[in-house]
C-alpha positions in Angstrom: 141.0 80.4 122.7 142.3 78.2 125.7 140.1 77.1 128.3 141.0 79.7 131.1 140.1 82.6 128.8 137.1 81.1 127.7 136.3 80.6 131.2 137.0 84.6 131.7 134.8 85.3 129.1 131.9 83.3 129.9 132.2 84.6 133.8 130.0 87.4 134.6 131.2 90.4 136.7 128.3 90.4 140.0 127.9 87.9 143.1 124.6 87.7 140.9 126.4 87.0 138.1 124.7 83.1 136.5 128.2 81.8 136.0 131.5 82.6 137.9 135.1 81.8 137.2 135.6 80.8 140.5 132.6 78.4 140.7 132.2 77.0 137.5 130.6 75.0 136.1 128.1 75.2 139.3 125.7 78.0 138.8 126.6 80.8 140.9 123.7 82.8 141.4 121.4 80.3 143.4 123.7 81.2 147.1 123.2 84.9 146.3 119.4 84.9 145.6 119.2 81.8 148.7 121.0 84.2 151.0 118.5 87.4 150.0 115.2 85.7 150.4 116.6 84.6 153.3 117.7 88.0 154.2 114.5 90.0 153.7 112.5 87.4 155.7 114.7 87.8 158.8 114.5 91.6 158.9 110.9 91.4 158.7 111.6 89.5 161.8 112.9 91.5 163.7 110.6 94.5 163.0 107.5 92.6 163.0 104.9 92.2 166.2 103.0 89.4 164.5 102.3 86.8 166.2 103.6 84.8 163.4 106.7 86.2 163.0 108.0 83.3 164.4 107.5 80.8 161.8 110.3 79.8 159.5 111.1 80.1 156.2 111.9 76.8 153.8 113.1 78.3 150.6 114.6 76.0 147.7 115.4 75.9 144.3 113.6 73.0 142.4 113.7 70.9 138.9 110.7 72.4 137.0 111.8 74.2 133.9 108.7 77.0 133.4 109.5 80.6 134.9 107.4 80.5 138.0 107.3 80.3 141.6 105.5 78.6 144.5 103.9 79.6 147.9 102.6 77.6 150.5 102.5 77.2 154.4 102.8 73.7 156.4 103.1 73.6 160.0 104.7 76.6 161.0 106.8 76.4 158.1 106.6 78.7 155.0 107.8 77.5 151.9 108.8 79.3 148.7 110.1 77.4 146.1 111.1 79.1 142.4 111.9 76.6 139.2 115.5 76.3 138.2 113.9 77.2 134.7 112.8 81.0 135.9 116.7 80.8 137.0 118.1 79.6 133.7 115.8 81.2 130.9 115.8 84.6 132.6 119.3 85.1 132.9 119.2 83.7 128.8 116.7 86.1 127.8 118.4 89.4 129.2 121.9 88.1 128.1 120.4 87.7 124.5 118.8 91.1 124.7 121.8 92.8 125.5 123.9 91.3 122.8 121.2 92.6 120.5 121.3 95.8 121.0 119.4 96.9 124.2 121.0 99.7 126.4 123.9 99.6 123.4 124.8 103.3 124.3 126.9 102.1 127.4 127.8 98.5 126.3 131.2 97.9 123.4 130.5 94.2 122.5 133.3 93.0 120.2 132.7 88.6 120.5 130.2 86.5 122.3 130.7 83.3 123.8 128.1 80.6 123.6 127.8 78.2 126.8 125.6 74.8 126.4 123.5 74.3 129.8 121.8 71.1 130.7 118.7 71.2 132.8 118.6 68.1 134.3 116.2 66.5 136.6 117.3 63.3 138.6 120.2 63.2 136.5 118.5 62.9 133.5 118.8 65.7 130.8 115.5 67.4 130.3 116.0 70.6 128.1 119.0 72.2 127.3 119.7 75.3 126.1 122.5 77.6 124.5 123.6 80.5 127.0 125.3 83.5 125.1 127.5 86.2 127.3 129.0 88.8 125.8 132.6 89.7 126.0 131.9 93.3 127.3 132.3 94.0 130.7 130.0 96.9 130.8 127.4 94.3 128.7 127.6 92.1 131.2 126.9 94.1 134.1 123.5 95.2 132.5 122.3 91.9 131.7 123.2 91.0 134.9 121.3 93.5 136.7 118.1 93.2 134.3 118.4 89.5 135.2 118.4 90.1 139.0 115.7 92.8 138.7 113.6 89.7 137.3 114.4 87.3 139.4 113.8 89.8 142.8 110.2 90.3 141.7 109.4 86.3 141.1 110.8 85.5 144.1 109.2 88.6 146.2 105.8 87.9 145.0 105.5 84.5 146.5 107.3 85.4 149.4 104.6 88.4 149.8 102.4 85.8 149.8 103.8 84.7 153.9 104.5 88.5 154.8 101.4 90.2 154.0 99.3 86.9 155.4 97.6 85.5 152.5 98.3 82.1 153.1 97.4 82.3 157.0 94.2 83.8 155.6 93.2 81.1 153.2 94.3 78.8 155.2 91.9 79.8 158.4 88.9 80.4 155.8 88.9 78.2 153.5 91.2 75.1 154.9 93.9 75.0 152.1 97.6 75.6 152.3 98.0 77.0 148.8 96.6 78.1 145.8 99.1 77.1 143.1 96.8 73.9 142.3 93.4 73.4 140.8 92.6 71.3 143.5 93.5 73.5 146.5 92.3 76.9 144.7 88.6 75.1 143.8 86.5 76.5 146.7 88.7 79.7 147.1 86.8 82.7 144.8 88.9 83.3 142.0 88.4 87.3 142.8 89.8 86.6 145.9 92.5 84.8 144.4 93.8 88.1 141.7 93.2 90.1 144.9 95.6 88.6 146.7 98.1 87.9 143.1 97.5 91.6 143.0 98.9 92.2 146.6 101.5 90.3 146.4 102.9 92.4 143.1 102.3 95.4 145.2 104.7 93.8 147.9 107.6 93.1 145.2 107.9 96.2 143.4 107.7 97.8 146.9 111.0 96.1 148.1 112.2 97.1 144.9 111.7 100.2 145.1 113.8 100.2 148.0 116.8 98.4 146.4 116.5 100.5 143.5 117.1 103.5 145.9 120.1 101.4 147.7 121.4 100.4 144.5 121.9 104.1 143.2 123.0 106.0 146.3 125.6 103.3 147.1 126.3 100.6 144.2 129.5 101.7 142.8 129.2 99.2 139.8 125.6 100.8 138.9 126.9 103.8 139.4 129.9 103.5 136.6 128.0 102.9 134.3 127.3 106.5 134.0 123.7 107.1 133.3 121.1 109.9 133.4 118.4 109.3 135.8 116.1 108.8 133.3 117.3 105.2 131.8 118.6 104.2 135.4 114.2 104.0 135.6 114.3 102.7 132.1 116.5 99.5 133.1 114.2 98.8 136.2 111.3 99.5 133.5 112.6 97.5 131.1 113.6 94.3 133.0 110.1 94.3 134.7 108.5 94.8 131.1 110.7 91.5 129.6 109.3 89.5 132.5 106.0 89.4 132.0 106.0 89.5 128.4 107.8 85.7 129.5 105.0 85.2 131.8 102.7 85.8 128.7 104.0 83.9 126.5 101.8 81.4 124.6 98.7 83.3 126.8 96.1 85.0 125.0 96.6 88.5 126.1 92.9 89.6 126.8 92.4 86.5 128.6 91.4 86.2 132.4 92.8 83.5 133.9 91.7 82.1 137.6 94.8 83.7 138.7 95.8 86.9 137.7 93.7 90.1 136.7 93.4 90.4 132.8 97.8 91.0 131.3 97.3 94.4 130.2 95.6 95.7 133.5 98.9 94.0 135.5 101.3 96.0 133.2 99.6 99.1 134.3 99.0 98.1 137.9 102.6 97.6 138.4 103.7 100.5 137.2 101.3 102.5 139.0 102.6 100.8 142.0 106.0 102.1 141.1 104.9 105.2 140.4 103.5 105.3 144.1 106.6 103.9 145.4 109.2 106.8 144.1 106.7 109.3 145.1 106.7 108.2 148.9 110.2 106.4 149.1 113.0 108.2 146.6 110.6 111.8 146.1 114.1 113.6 144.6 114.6 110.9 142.0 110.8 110.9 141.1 111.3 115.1 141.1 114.0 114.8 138.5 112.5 113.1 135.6 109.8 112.8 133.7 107.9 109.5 134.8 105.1 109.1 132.1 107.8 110.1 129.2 110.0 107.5 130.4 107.5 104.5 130.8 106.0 105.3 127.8 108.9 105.6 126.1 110.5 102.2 127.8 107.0 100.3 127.3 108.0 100.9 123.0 111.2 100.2 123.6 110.7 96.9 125.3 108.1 95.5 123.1 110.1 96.4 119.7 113.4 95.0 120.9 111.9 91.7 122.2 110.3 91.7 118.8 113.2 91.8 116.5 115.6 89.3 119.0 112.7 86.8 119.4 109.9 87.1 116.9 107.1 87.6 119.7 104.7 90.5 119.2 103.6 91.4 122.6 100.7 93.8 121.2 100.4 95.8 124.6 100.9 99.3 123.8 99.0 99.0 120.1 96.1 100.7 121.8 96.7 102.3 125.0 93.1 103.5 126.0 92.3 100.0 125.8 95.2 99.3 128.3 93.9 101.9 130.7 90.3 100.8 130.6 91.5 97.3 131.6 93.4 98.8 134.5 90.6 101.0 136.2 88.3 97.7 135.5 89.9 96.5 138.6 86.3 97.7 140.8 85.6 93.7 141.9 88.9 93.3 143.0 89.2 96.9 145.0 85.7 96.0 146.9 87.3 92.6 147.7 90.5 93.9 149.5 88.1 96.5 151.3 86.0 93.2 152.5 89.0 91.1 153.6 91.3 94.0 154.7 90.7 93.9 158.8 90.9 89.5 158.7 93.9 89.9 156.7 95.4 92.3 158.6 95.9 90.1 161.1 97.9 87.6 159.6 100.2 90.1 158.1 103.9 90.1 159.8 104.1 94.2 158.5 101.3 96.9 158.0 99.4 95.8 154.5 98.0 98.4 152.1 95.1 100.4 153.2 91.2 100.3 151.8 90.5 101.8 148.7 88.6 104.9 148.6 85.7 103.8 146.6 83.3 106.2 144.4 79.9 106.1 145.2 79.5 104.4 141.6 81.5 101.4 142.8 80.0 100.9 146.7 
């Protein structure tokens, strides 16, 4: 194979596509997901009468190699910064996923082209890894969007962090900047802390929600691809799912951290949140499927798939009850929005989510 149809076959076929013929061998994808961050932040600008509406955004990528994201406000700057390695190993991990079978129905994969990619920090090589893209164009496209699914919802929860006003909040009560360090998050209470994680997970699959919408109504590569309603969800499902089986990895799953609310209880949360979502922003799509078949049936899916192509065993739907009692174990963390919901509110740039409706039991 000569270079210029290797180059073809290694290209993908979406502005956020990780390589493109035209670009290569830069990565492509870092201008599209620059120039959306940047996006979403300046609309709420223009709809927003906070007071801090006015502050500016400072978003970069930057050499750290872990899938993760930063938040954190200086001045009247707010920063978000995401690690390359989110970036690279997401974009790996879908690609893989696809060539192995997932969504194989609508994908015709004859060859697959392996692409070495250096991670490198300051010059210097720091991991590298093998990047595999299928030949298919319709294989391709998927990955692509599971991969930009991902990557939306990493970069939306820190940047929910600035527009609903959690950082403005800690900052004014507790005289820190951030949270993403054990020595800024050491006098802030750790159930404020999955409170606010929590919110902020709430804000991303939100915006999603949204896109998702957008995405079917008006993408015309989405929309070749020909499928029911039902495993349009199941993508969306699916690429959210992968993620945070990443997040988990090497985490024991029934583990608190100072973070995050217990693993199993943030599957469930965020799919309640999407569940909320389609309900109040896309009610006919919601109307025309069968949501508890299809995230049940996409939950399996996920966790038996990533277990064949990479040898974890994820565990999370072995006993569901278990799962739902972890996710309605989320009493501390409802009474602490409740507490900080008026304060916060005022830090916000848009409306935040309202109180909970506590049972006498919990009050």
């Amino acid at each position: 194979m000569d270079n210029k149809n290797r180059l073809m076959l290694i290209s993908g076929v979406t502005n956020f596509a990780f390589y493109d013929y035209n670009s290569f061998p830069e990565i492509n994808c870092y201008n599209y997901y620059t120039k959306y961050i940047n996006q979403i932040y300046n609309e709420v600008k223009t709809v927003s009468y906070s007071r801090y509406s006015e502050r500016n955004l400072n978003f970069n990528f930057i050499n750290r190699f872990d899938i993760n994201g930063i938040a954190f406000i200086k001045d009247n700057d707010d920063y978000v910064h995401i690690n390359e390695g989110a970036l690279y190993k997401v974009y790996k991990k879908f690609s893989e996923l696809v060539i192995s079978g997932a969504f194989s129905e609508y994908t015709y994969i004859k060859q697959v082209a392996n692409c070495q990619v250096n991670l490198e920090n300051e010059e210097v090589t720091e991991e590298q890894f093998i990047y595999k893209i299928p030949d298919d164009y319709n294989g391709k496209l998927i990955s692509e969007y599971l991969s930009m699914f991902a990557m939306k919802f990493i970069i939306l929860h820190e940047l929910g962090h600035h527009i609903n006003g959690h950082l403005l909040y800690i900052k004014e009560k507790y005289g820190v900047n951030s949270w993403y360090t054990r020595g800024n998050r050491q006098n802030v209470p750790d159930v404020l802390i999955r409170t606010l994680e929590m919110d902020a997970d709430a804000f991303a699959i939100s915006q999603l929600v949204r896109e998702f919408q957008e995405l079917i109504i008006n993408d015309s590569k989405f929309s070749s691809l020909a499928m029911p309603n039902e495993i349009k969800l199941g993508l969306f499902i699916f690429a959210i799912h992968v993620l945070f089986i990443i997040l988990g990895e090497g985490i024991e799953p029934d583990v608190s951290s100072s973070k995050y609310m217990i693993r199993k209880a943030r599957y469930v949360y965020n799919i309640s949140c999407l569940e909320t979502n389609l309900k109040l922003r896309y009610s006919e799509f919601y109307a025309s499927i069968n949501f508890d078949y299809v995230t049940s049936y996409y939950w399996v899916y996920t966790e038996k798939l990533y277990h064949k192509v990479f040898g974890v065993d994820n565990k999370l739907i072995e006993d569901m009850n278990k799962v739902i009692s972890d996710f309605r174990n989320l009493d501390e963390m409802e009474k602490t929005w409740n507490s900080i919901h008026d304060e916060l509110f005022k830090f916000a740039r848009i409306p935040i989510a309202s109180k909970y409706v506590l049972s006498k039991k919990k009050r």
